[in-house]
N, C-alpha and C positions, 0 to 999 in steps of 0.2 A: 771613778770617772776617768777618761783619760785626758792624761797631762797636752798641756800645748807642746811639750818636746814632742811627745810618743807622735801629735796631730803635723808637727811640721817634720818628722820623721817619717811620715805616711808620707807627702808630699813629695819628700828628695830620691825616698827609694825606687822610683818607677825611674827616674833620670839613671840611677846608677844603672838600673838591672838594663836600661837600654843600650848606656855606653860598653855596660861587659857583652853584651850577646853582639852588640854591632864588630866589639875586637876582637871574639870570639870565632865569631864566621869570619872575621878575612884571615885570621892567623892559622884556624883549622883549612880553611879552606886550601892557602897556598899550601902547607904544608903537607895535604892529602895528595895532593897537584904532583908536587916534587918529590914524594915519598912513594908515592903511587898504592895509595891505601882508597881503597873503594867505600870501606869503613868512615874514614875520617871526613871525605867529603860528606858522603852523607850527614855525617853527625853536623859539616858548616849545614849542611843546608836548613838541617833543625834549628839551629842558630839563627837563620835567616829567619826561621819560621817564627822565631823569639819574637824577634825585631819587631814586626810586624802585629804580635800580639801586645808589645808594651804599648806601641801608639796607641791600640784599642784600648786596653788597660786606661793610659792615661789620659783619653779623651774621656772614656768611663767614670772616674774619680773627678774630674773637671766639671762634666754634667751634673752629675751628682750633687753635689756641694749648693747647686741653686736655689733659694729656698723658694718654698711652697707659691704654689699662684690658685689662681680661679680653676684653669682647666688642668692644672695638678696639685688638690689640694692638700697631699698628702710628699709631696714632694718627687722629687726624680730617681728616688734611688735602686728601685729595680732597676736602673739602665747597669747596674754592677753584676747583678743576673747573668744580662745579656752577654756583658762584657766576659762572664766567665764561660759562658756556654759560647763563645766564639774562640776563645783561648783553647778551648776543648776540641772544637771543631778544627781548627787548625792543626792541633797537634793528632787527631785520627788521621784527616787527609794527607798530610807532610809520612807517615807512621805508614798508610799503606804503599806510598809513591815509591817509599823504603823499601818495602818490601819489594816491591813489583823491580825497581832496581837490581839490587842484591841478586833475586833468583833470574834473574834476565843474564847474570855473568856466570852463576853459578850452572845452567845450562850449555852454555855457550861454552864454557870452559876454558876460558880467557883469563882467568881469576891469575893475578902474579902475585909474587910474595912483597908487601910492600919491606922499605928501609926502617931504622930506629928512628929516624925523625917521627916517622908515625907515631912513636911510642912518644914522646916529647907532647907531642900534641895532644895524645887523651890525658897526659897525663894532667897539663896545663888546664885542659876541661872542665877533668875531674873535681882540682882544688878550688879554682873559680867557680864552678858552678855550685858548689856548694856553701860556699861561703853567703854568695846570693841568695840563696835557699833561707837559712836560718837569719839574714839581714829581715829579707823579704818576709817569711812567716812570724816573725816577731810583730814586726809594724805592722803587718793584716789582724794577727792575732789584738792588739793591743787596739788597734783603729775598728775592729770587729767587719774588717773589710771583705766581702768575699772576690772584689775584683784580686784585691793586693795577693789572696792567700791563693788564687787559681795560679798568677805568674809566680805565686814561689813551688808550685808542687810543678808549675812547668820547668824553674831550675832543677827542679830534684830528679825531675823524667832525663833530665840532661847529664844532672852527674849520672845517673841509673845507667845511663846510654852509655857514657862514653867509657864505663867500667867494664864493658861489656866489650866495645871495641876496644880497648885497653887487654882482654885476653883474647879476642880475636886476632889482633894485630902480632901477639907473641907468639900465639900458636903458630899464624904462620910464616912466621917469619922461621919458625924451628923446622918448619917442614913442609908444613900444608897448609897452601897456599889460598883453600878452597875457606877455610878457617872466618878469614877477612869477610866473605858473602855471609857466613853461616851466622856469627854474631850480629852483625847487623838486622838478618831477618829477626833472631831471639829478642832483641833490644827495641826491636820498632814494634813489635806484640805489646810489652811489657807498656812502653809510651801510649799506642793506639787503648790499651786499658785503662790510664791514665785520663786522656781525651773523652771517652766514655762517661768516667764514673763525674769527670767536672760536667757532663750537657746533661749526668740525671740530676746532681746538687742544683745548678742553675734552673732545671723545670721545677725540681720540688722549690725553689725559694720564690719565684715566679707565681706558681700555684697557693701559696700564701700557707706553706706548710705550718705546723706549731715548732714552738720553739722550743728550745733541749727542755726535756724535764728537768734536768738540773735546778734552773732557771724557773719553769715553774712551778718547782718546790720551794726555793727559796718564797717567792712573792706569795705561796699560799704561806708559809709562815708568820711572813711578818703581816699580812694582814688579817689572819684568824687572832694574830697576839695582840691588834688592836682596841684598846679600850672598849667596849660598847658595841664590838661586832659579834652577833650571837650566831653568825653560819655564811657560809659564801655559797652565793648562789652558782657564780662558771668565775673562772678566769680564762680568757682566752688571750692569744699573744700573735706576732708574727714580724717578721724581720722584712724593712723596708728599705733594702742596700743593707748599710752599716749599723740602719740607726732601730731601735726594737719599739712598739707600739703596743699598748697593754689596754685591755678593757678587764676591768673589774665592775662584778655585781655582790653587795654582800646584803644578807639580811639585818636590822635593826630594830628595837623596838617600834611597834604599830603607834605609839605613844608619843615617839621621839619628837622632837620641834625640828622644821626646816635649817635655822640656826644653827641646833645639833648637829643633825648630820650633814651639812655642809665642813664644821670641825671637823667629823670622826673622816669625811672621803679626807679633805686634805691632810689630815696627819697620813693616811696611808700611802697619798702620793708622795708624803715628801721620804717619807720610810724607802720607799721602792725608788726613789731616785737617787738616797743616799747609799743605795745599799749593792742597787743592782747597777753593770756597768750599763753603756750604749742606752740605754733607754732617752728615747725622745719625747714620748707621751702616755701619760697614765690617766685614762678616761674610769671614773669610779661612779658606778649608777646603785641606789640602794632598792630595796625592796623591805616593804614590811614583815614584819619576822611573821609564821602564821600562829594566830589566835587559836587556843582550842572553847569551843563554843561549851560553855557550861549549861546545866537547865536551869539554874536562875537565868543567866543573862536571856536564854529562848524566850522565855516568860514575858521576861522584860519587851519585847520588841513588839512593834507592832505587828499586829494579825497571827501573831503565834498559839499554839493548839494550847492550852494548860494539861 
């Protein structure tokens, strides 16, 4: 289950990852300015794009968290979907503006060779952004968040970037100057891919995809090993935000008492919520195991042929 640290660590890190990307873009930013790197501003202006994704982020986690009512009785937490499929969206439209930039100089052929400041700045990027990265996917991972995990794969599009202007900027400052546009267009491909693959995870979580097989091997485990279940009819599962929702059907004898299998469902749910993380709800419906019809019993019944 996850701890109240790992839940009030979920909480603090969207504040961190805003205050580095807000320091980020003004210090890339000047520093592109006075160095005269085409590269690095663009990398503030991804920065800026950050900014802008944490607030969504963090209103996302906020929303979230409300519990259940009438006209949502399942709770809010697809709004964490949304929140990653706009994270995503952000970082294509910011990814192509990139591009359209870069080859606009590279054309024109205005491209100068930026200073070593330049070099200061990705490098400063580089080690920040990644730091956010593994802060960031830890507390997603552990809070099973998918808002938290979309802003850490946006830090990691950021060290990705700025490693990229980091040998842009060297190349040209050795020579060629054209260098600085070239990496930039590579690096905002690489992020627009990025942006991409989070607006299909956020449809397929939306669309009420199934959850890792991992996940539903474990739960067919433990509930076939349960005393008195003779077969599972489905498990089906799906991820609602953070939190996982499980329906279980299992066979039991035709014979069993109400009593009984009201025991045998709740030992399975308390299995499956000891066992498994995130889980918010395990709905368990039984079904009668099927009888095989003998010709004594035929006999026996009313209106049966002998």
């Amino acid at each position: 289950m996850t701890s109240n640290q790992c839940r009030a660590c979920g909480d603090r890190v969207v504040w961190w990852g805003m205050s580095a990307n807000a320091t980020l873009m003004v210090f890339k930013g000047v520093l592109g300015l006075v160095s005269g790197s085409a590269a690095l501003v663009a990398d503030a202006m991804h920065s800026a794009a950050d900014v802008v994704a944490d607030w969504v982020t963090l209103a996302s986690v906020w929303v979230s968290k409300r519990q259940p009512g009438e006209n949502y009785p399942y709770g809010l937490g697809n709004i964490q979907f949304i929140s990653s499929a706009v994270v995503g969206l952000i970082l294509f439209v910011g990814s192509v503006a990139w591009i359209y930039e870069s080859f606009g100089k590279i054309v024109s052929g205005t491209q100068e060779a930026p200073s070593l400041l330049a070099v200061v700045g990705a490098l400063v990027s580089i080690v920040t952004n990644e730091i956010m990265y593994r802060y960031e996917a830890c507390a997603g991972r552990k809070n099973n968040s998918p808002a938290l995990i979309a802003v850490a794969w946006d830090n990691r599009s950021d060290a990705i970037s700025s490693v990229g202007v980091l040998i842009g900027i060297v190349v040209a400052i050795l020579g060629f100057p054209i260098a600085d546009a070239v990496a930039a267009i590579f690096v905002a491909l690489m992020v627009a891919k990025i942006g991409l693959d989070l607006n299909v995870s956020a449809v397929r979580g939306l669309m009420d995809s199934s959850l890792d097989p991992q996940t539903l091997r474990t739960v067919h485990r433990l509930t076939a090993a349960t005393p008195h279940v003779q077969g599972i009819r489905f498990i089906r599962g799906r991820n609602i935000g953070q939190d996982i929702h499980l329906e279980i059907n299992v066979y039991l004898d035709a014979e069993c008492r109400v009593f009984e299998s009201d025991f045998i469902c709740s030992a399975i749910r308390d299995k499956v919520f000891a066992t498994v993380e995130h889980v918010r709800e395990v709905r368990v419906g039984v079904t009668p195991a099927p009888v095989r019809r003998t010709t004594r019993i035929a006999k026996a019944l009313p209106g049966s042929v002998p």
